[in-house]
N, C-alpha and C positions, 0 to 999 in steps of 0.2 A: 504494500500500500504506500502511495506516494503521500507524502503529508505538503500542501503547500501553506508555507508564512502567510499573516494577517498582516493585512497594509495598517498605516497608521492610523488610515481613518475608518477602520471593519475594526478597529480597536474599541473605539466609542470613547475617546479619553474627553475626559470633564474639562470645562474652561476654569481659571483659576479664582474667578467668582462662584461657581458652581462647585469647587473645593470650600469654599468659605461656607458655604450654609449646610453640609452634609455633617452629620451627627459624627461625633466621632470616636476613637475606642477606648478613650481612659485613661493615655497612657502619656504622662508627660518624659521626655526624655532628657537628664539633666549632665553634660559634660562636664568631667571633672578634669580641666587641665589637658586638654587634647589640642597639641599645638598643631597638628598638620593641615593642611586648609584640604586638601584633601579627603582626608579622613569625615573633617566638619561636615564636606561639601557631599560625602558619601552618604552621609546619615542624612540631613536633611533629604534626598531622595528618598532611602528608606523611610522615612518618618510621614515623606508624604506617601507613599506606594500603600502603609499601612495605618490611616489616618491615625498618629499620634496628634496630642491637643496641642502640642509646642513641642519646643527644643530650647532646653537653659544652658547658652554657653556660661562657664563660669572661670573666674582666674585668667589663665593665662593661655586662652583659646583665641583661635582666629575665628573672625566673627565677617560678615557680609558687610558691603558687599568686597567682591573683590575675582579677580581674576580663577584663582586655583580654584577656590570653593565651586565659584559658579560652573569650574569647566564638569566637575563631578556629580554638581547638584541638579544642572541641566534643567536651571532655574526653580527650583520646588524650594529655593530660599527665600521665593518669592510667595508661594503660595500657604508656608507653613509658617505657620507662628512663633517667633524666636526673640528671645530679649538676652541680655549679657549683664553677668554679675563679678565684681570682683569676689564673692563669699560664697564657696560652691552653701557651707551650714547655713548661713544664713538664708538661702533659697528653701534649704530642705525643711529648716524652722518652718518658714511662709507655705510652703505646700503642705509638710504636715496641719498645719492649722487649718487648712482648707480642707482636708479631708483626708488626703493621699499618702497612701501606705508606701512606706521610703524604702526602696531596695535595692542593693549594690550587688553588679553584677560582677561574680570576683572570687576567686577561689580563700575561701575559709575554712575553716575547723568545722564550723556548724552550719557551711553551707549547704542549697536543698538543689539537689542535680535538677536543671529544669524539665525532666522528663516526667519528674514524681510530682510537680507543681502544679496545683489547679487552681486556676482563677481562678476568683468568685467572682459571683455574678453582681453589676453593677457596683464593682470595688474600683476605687480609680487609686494607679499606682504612678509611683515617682519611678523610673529603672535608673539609675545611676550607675556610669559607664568609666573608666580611668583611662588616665594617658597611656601613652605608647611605650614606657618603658617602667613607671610603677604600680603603674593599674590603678585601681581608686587608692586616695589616699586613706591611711589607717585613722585619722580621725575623722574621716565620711562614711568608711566600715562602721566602726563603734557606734554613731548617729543614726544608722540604718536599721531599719527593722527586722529584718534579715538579708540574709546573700543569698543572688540564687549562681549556681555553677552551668558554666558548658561542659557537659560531660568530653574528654577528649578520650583515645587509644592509641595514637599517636607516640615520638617518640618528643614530641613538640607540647609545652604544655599552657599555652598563649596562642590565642589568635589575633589579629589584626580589630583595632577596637570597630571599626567597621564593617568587619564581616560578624563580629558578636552583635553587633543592633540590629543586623540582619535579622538573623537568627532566633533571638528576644523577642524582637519587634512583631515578628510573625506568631511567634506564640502570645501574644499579646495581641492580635487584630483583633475588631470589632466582634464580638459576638449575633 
């Protein structure tokens, strides 16, 4: 069986008004220190791909607009909602207040493999994601509610923080 590709427009992709009013899945995405505008510029795709409510650059992230981001974001920096904090805690303070259960995604002691992880239903979550060579920092771990893990087999035990929001992000879409 031949399989032929979907043109762009047999896609039915939404205009980026018509992102703006669609309900979305809960999930605020909050960077901790990811300096690559790439990396940034990755997630925010992802973030729009799987309507997250935002993206909290924080510290010492590259933030929009800008060249690198937009070449990976493919504009969805345009269409997802993002603000920039020097205090990644002081963000998580603010969303915990708001309702949102704060979790770093990041290998712990008492982290929960995200395979064993079940949302609940109508729970809206913080994921909190770390740079490219500490991972979250140890006092955004201690502040968080729990960690959840990528389970790896590998002999690699780190992946790219943008292929991890992937990966979260999907298990996280809209129910």
């Amino acid at each position: 069986m031949k399989d032929r590709k979907l043109s762009n427009r047999e896609l039915r992709r939404i205009s980026a008004s018509e992102y703006a009013e669609k309900s979305r899945g809960g999930a605020v995405v909050v960077l901790d220190n990811v300096r690559s505008a790439h990396n940034v510029g990755s997630v925010f795709r992802t973030a729009d791909a799987f309507l997250a409510d935002k993206v909290v650059l924080c510290g010492i992230c590259a933030c929009p607009p800008g060249a690198e981001i937009h070449k990976t974001a493919l504009g969805a920096e345009d269409s997802v909602p993002w603000e920039h904090s020097d205090d990644t805690l002081e963000v998580l303070r603010r969303l915990r207040t708001g309702g949102y259960t704060i979790v770093a995604v990041e290998q712990t002691e008492c982290s929960v493999p995200l395979e064993d992880f079940v949302r609940r239903e109508g729970e809206k979550y913080a994921l909190v994601f770390g740079n490219e060579v500490e991972g979250v920092s140890q006092d955004v771990v201690d502040f968080c509610d729990f960690s959840l893990e990528i389970p790896q087999w590998g002999t690699k035990h780190s992946l790219n923080v943008s292929v991890s929001a992937g990966i979260v992000l999907w298990h996280f879409r809209p129910m």
